[in-house]
N, C-alpha and C positions, 0 to 999 in steps of 0.2 A: 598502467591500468587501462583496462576500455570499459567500452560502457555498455550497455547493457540495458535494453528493451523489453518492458512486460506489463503486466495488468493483474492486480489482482484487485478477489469483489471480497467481500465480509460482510456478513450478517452483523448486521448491530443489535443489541439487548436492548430492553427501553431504556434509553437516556432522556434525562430531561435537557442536555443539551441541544442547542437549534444549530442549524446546516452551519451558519457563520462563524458560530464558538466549534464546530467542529475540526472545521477546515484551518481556524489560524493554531486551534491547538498542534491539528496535524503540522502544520508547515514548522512551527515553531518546535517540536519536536523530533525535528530529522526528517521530514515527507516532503520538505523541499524541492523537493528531484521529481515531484508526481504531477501530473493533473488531477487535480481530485472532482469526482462526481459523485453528487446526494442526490439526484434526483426522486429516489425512491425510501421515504422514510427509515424505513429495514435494512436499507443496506448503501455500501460504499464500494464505489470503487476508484481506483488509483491503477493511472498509465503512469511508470516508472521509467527514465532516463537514468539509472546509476552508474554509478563509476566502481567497479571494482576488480580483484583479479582472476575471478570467476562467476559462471553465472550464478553458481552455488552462494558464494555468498551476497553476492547482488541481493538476491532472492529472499535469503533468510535475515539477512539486513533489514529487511524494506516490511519482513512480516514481523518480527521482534520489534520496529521502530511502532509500527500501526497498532500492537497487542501491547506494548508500552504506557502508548498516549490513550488507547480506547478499549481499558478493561471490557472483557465479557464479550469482546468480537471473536465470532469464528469465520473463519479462512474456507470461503466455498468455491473459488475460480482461481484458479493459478493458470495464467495464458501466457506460456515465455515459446511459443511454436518457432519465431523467429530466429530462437539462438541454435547457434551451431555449437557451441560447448552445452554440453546437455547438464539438466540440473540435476 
């Protein structure tokens, strides 16, 4: 497997959850692999280090794990420029 480098951002819907219940959901949920950033009430973003045997599913892995833990986000940034196997 290799690994695989990306970012994506998601619009959050109102949650009455706060940045700290967000981020251990996310980790605890499969986002292990992210940096997570809340800086901006509205939305998320996650730099991904994954492992897997395409960037394809790197990718779709990482956006299923995040629509999983955080019903009602939508997917605005998908920045994978780096990978050479294209998604």
């Amino acid at each position: 497997m290799k690994e695989y480098d990306f970012t994506l951002k998601f619009k959050l819907e109102d949650s009455p959850a706060g940045p700290d219940d967000l981020i251990e959901r996310l980790y605890a949920g499969g986002c292990d692999d992210a940096l997570i950033g809340v800086g901006n009430k509205e939305y998320i973003r996650l730099n991904f280090s994954r492992e897997a045997s395409s960037a394809y599913e790197a990718i779709s892995s990482a956006i299923n794990d995040v629509k999983r833990v955080v019903p009602g986000v939508t997917l605005v940034v998908r920045d994978c420029s780096d990978q050479q196997d294209k998604y």
